[in-house]
PyMOL CGO cylinders between C-alpha atoms (Angstrom):
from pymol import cmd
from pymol.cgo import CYLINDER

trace = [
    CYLINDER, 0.00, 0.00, 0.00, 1.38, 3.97, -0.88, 0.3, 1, 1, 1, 1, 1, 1,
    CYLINDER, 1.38, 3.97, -0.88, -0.32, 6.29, 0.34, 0.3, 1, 1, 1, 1, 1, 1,
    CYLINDER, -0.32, 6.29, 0.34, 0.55, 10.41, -0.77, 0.3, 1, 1, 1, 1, 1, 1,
    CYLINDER, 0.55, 10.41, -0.77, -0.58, 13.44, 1.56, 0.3, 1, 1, 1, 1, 1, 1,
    CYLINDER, -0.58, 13.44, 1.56, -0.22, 16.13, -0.35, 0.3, 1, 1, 1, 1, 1, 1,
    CYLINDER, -0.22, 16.13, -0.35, -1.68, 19.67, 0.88, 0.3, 1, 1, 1, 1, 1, 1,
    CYLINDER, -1.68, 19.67, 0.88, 0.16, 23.37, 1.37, 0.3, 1, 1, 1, 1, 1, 1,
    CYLINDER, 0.16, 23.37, 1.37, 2.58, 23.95, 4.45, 0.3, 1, 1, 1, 1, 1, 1,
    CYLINDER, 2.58, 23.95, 4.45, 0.87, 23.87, 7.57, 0.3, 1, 1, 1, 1, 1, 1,
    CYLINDER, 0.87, 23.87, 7.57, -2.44, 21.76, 6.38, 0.3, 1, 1, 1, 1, 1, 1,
    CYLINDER, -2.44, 21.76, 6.38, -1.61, 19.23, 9.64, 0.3, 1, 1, 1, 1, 1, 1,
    CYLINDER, -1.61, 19.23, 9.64, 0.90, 16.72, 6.42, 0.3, 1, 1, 1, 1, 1, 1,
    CYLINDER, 0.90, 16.72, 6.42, 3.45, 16.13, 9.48, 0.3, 1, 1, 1, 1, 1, 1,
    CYLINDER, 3.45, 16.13, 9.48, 0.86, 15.81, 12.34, 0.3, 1, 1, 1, 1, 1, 1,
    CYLINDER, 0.86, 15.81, 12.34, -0.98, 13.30, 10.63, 0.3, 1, 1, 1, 1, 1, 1,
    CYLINDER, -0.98, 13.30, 10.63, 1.77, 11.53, 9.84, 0.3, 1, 1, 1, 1, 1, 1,
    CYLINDER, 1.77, 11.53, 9.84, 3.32, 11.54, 13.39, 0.3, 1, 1, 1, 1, 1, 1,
    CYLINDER, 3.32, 11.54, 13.39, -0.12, 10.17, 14.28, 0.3, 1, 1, 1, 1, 1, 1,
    CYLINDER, -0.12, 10.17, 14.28, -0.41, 7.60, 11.62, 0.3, 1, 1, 1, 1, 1, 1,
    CYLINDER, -0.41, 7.60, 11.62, 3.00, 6.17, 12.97, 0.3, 1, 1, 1, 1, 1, 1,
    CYLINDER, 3.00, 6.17, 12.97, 2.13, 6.50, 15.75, 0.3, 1, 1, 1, 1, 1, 1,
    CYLINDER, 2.13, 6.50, 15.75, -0.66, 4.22, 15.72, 0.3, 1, 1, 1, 1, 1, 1,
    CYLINDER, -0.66, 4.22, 15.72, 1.44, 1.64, 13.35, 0.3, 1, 1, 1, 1, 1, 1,
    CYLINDER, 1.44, 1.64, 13.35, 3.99, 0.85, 15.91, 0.3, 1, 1, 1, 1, 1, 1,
    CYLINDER, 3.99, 0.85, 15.91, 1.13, -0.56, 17.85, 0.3, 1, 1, 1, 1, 1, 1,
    CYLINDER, 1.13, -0.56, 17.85, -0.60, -2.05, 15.57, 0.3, 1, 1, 1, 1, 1, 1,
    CYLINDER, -0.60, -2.05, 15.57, 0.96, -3.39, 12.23, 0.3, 1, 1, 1, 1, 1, 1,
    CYLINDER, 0.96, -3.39, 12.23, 2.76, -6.02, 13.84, 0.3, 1, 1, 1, 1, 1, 1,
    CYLINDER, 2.76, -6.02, 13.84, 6.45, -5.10, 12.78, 0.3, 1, 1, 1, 1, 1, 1,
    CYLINDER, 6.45, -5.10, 12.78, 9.02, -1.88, 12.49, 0.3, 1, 1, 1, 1, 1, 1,
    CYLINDER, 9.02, -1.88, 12.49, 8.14, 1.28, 11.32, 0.3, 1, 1, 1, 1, 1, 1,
    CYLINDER, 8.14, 1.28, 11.32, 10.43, 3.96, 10.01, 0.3, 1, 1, 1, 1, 1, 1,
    CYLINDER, 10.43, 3.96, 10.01, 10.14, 7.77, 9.88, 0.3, 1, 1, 1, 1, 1, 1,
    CYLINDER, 10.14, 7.77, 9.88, 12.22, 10.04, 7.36, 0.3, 1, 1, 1, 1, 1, 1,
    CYLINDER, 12.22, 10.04, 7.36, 12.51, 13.76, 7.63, 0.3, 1, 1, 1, 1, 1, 1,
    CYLINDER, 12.51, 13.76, 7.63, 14.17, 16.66, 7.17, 0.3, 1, 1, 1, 1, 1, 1,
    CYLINDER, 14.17, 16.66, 7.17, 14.51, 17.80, 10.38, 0.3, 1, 1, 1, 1, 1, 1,
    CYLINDER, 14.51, 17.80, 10.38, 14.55, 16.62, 14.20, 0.3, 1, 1, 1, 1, 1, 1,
    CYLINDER, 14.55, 16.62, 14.20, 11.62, 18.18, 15.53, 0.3, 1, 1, 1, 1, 1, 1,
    CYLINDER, 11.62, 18.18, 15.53, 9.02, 15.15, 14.96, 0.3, 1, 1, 1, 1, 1, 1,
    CYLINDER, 9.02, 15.15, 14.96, 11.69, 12.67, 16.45, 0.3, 1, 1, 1, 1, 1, 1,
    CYLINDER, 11.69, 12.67, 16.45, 10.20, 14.04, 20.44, 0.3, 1, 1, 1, 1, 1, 1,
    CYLINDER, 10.20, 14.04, 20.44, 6.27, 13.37, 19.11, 0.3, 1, 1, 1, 1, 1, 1,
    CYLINDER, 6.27, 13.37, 19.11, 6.88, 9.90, 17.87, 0.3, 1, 1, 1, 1, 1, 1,
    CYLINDER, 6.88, 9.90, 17.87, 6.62, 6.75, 20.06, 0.3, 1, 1, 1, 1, 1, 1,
    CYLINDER, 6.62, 6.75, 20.06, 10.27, 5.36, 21.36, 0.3, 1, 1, 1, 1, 1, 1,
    CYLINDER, 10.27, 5.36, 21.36, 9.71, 2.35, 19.23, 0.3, 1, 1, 1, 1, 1, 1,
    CYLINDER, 9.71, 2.35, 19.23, 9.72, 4.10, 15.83, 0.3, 1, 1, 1, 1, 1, 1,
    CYLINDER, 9.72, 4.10, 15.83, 12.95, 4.55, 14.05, 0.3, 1, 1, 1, 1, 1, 1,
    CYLINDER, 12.95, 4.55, 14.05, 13.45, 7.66, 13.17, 0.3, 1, 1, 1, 1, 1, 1,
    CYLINDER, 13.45, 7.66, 13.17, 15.96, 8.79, 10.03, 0.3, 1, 1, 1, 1, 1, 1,
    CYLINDER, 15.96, 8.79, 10.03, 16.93, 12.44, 9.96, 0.3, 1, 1, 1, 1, 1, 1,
    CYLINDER, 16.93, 12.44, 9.96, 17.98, 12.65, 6.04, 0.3, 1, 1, 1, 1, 1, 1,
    CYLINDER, 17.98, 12.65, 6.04, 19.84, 15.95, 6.42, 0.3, 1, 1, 1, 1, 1, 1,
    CYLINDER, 19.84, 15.95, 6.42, 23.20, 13.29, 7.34, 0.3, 1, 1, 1, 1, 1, 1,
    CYLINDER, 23.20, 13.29, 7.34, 22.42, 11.63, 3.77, 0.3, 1, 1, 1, 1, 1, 1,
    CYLINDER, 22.42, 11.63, 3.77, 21.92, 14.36, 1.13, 0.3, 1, 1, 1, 1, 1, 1,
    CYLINDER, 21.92, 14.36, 1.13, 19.83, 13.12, -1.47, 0.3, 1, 1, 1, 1, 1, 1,
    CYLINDER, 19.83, 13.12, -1.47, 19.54, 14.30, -5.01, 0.3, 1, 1, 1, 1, 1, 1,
    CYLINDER, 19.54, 14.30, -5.01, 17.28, 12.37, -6.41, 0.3, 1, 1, 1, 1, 1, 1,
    CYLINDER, 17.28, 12.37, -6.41, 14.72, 9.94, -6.31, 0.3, 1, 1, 1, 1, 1, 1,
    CYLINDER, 14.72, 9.94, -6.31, 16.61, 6.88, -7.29, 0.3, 1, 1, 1, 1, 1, 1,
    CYLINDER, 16.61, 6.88, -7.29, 19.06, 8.19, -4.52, 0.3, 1, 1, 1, 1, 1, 1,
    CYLINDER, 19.06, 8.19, -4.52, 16.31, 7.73, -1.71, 0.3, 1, 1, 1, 1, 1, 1,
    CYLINDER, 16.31, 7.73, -1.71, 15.02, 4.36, -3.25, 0.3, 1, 1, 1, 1, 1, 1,
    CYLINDER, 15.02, 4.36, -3.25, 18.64, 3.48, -2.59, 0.3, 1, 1, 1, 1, 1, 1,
    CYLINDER, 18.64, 3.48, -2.59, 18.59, 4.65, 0.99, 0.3, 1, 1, 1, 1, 1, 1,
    CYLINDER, 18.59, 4.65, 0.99, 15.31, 3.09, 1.63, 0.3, 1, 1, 1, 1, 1, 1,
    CYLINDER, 15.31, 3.09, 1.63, 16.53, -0.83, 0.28, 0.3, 1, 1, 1, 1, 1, 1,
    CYLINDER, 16.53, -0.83, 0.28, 20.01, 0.14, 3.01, 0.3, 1, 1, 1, 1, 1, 1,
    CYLINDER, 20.01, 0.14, 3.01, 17.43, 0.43, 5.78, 0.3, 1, 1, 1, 1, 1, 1,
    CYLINDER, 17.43, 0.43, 5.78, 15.88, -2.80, 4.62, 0.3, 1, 1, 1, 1, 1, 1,
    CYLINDER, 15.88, -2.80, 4.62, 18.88, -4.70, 4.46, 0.3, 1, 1, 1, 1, 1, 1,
    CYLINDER, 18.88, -4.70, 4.46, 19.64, -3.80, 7.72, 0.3, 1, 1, 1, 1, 1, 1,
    CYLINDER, 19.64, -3.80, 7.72, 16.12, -4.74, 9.28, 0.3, 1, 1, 1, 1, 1, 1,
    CYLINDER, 16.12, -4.74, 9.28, 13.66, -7.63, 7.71, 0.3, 1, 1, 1, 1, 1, 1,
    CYLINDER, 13.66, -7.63, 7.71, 10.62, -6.24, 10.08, 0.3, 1, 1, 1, 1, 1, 1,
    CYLINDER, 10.62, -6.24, 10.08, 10.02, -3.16, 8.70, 0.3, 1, 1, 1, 1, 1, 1,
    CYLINDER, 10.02, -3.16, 8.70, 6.09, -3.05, 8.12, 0.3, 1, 1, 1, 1, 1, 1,
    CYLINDER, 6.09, -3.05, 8.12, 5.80, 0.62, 7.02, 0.3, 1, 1, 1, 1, 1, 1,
    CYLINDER, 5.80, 0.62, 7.02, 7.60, 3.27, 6.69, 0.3, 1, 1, 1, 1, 1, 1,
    CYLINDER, 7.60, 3.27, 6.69, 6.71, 7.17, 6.41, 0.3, 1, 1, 1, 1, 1, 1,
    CYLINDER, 6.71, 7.17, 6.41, 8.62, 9.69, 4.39, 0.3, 1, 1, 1, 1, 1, 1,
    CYLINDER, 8.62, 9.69, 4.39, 7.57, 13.19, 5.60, 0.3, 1, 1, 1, 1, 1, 1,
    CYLINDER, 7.57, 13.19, 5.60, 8.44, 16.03, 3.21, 0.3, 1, 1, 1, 1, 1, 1,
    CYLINDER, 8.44, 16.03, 3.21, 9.70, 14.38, 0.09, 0.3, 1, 1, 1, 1, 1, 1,
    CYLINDER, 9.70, 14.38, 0.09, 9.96, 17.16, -2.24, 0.3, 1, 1, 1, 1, 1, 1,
    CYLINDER, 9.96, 17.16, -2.24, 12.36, 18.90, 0.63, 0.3, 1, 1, 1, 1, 1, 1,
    CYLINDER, 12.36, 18.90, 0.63, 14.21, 15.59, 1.17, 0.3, 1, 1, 1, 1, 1, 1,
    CYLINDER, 14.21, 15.59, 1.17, 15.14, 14.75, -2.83, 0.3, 1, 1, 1, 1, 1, 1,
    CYLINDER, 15.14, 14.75, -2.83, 16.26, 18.23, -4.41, 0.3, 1, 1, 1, 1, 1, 1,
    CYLINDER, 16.26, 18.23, -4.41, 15.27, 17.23, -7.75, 0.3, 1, 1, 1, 1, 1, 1,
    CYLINDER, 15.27, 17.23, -7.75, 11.85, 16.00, -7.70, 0.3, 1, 1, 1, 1, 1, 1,
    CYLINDER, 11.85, 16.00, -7.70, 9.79, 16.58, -10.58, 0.3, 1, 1, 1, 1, 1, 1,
    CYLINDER, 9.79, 16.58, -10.58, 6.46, 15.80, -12.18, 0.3, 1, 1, 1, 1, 1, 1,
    CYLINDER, 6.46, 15.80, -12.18, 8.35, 12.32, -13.84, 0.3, 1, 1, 1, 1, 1, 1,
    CYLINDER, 8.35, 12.32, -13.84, 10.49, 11.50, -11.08, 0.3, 1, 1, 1, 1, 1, 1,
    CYLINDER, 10.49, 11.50, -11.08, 7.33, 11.40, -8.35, 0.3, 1, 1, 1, 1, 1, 1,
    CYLINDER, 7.33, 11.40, -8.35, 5.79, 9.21, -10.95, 0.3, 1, 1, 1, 1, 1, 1,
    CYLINDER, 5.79, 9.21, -10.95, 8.64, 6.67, -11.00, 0.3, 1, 1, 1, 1, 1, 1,
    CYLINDER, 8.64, 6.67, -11.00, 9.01, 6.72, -7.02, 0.3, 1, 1, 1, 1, 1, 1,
    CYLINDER, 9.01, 6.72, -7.02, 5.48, 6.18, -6.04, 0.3, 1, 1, 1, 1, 1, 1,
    CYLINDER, 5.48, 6.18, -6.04, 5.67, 3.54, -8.86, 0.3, 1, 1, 1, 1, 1, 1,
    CYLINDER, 5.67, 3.54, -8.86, 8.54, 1.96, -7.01, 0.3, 1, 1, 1, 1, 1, 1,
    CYLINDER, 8.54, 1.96, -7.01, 7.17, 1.92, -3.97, 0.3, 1, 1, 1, 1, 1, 1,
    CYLINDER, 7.17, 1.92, -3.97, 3.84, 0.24, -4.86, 0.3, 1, 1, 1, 1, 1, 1,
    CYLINDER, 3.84, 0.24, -4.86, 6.00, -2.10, -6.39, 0.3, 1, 1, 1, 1, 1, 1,
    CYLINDER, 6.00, -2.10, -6.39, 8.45, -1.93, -2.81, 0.3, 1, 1, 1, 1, 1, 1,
    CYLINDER, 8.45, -1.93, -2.81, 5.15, -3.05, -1.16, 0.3, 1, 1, 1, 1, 1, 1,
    CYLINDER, 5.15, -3.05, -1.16, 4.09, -5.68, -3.90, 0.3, 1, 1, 1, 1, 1, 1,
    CYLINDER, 4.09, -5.68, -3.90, 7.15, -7.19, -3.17, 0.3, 1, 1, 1, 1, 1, 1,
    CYLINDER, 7.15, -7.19, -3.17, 8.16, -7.08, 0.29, 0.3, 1, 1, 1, 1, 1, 1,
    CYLINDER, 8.16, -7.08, 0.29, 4.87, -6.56, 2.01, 0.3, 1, 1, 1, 1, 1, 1,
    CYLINDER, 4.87, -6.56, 2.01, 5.85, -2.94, 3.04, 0.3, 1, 1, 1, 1, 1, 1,
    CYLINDER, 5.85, -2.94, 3.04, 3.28, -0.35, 3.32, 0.3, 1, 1, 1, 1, 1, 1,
    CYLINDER, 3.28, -0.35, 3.32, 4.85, 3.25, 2.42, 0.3, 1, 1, 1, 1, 1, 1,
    CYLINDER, 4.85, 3.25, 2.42, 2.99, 6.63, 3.42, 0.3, 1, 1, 1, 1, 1, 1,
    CYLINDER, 2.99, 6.63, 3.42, 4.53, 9.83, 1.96, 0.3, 1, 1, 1, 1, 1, 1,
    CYLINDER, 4.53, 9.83, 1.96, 3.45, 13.49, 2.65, 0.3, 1, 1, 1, 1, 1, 1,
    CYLINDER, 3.45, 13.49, 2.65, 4.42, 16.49, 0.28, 0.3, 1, 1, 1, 1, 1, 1,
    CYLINDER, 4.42, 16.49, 0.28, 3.74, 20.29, 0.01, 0.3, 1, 1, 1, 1, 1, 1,
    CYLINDER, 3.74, 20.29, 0.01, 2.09, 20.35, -3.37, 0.3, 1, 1, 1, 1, 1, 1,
    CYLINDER, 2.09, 20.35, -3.37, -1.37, 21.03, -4.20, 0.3, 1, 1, 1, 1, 1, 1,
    CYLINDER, -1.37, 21.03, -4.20, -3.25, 17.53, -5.07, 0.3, 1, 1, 1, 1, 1, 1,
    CYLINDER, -3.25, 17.53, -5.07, -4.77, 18.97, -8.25, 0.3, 1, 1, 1, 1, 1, 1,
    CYLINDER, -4.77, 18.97, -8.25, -1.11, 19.93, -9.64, 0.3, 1, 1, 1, 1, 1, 1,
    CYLINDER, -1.11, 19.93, -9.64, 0.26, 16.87, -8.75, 0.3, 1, 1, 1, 1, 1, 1,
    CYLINDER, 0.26, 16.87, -8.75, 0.40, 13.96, -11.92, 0.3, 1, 1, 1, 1, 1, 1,
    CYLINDER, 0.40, 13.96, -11.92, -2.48, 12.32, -13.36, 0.3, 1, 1, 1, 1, 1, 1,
    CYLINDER, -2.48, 12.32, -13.36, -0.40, 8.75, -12.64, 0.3, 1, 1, 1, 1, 1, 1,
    CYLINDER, -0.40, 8.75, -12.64, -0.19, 8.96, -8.78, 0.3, 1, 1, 1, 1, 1, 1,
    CYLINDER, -0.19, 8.96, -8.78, -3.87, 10.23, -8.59, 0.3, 1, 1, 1, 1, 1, 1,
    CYLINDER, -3.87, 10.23, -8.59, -4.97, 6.84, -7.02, 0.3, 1, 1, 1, 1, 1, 1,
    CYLINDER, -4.97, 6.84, -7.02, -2.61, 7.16, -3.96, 0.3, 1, 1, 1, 1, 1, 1,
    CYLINDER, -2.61, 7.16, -3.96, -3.67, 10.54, -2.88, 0.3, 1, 1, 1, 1, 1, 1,
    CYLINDER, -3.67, 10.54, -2.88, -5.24, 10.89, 0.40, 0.3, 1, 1, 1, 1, 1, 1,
    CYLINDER, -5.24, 10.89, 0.40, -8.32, 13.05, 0.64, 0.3, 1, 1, 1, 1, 1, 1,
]
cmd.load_cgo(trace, "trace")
């Protein structure tokens, strides 16, 4: 399962999120990770949660973070879900295509390896690509 939050900064993307993860770690039955930007959600999320501060692993683009996602997995085969809070701030180069190709790869990601991925972005849902429509949260 993907899911993609999408909405303008300060819509409640990272609060939901925190929440959603929240909830996972006591429910789903395995590991959950949490990427950002920054530390500040580390202090709202449950002790249990790994949480990956991407700042220490510049990322340019999206085949970069699939990358940094399959390290994660090699290092832990209970990772249930895992949350990705401000994508288009974590890659720098994150267009139209390249969203496309990583929410492609992570449906496939959870096809594959029974991982469920939830995403949040500031972008308006009705700019974002026709292709990734289905994933949208709304």
């Amino acid at each position: 399962m993907v899911k993609f939050y999408a909405g303008e900064k300060g819509e409640g993307k990272t609060k939901t999120l925190i929440e959603l993860a929240n909830k996972a770690i006591k429910e789903c039955g395995g590991d959950v990770v949490y990427i950002d930007d920054d530390k500040r959600p580390m202090y709202e999320l449950h002790h249990d949660i790994r949480f990956v501060e991407v700042n220490e692993f510049p990322l340019v683009n999206y085949r970069e973070l699939i990358g940094f996602i399959y390290g994660i997995f090699s290092q832990n085969n209970d990772i249930k879900q895992v949350y990705i809070d401000g994508v288009f701030k974590l890659v720098k180069e994150l267009g139209a295509e390249d969203l496309i190709k990583l929410i492609s790869r992570f449906d496939a990601i959870s096809e594959n390896m029974g991982v469920d991925f939830v995403v949040a972005g500031n972008a308006d849902p009705n700019e974002l690509p026709k292709e990734i429509e289905k994933y949208i949260v709304k």
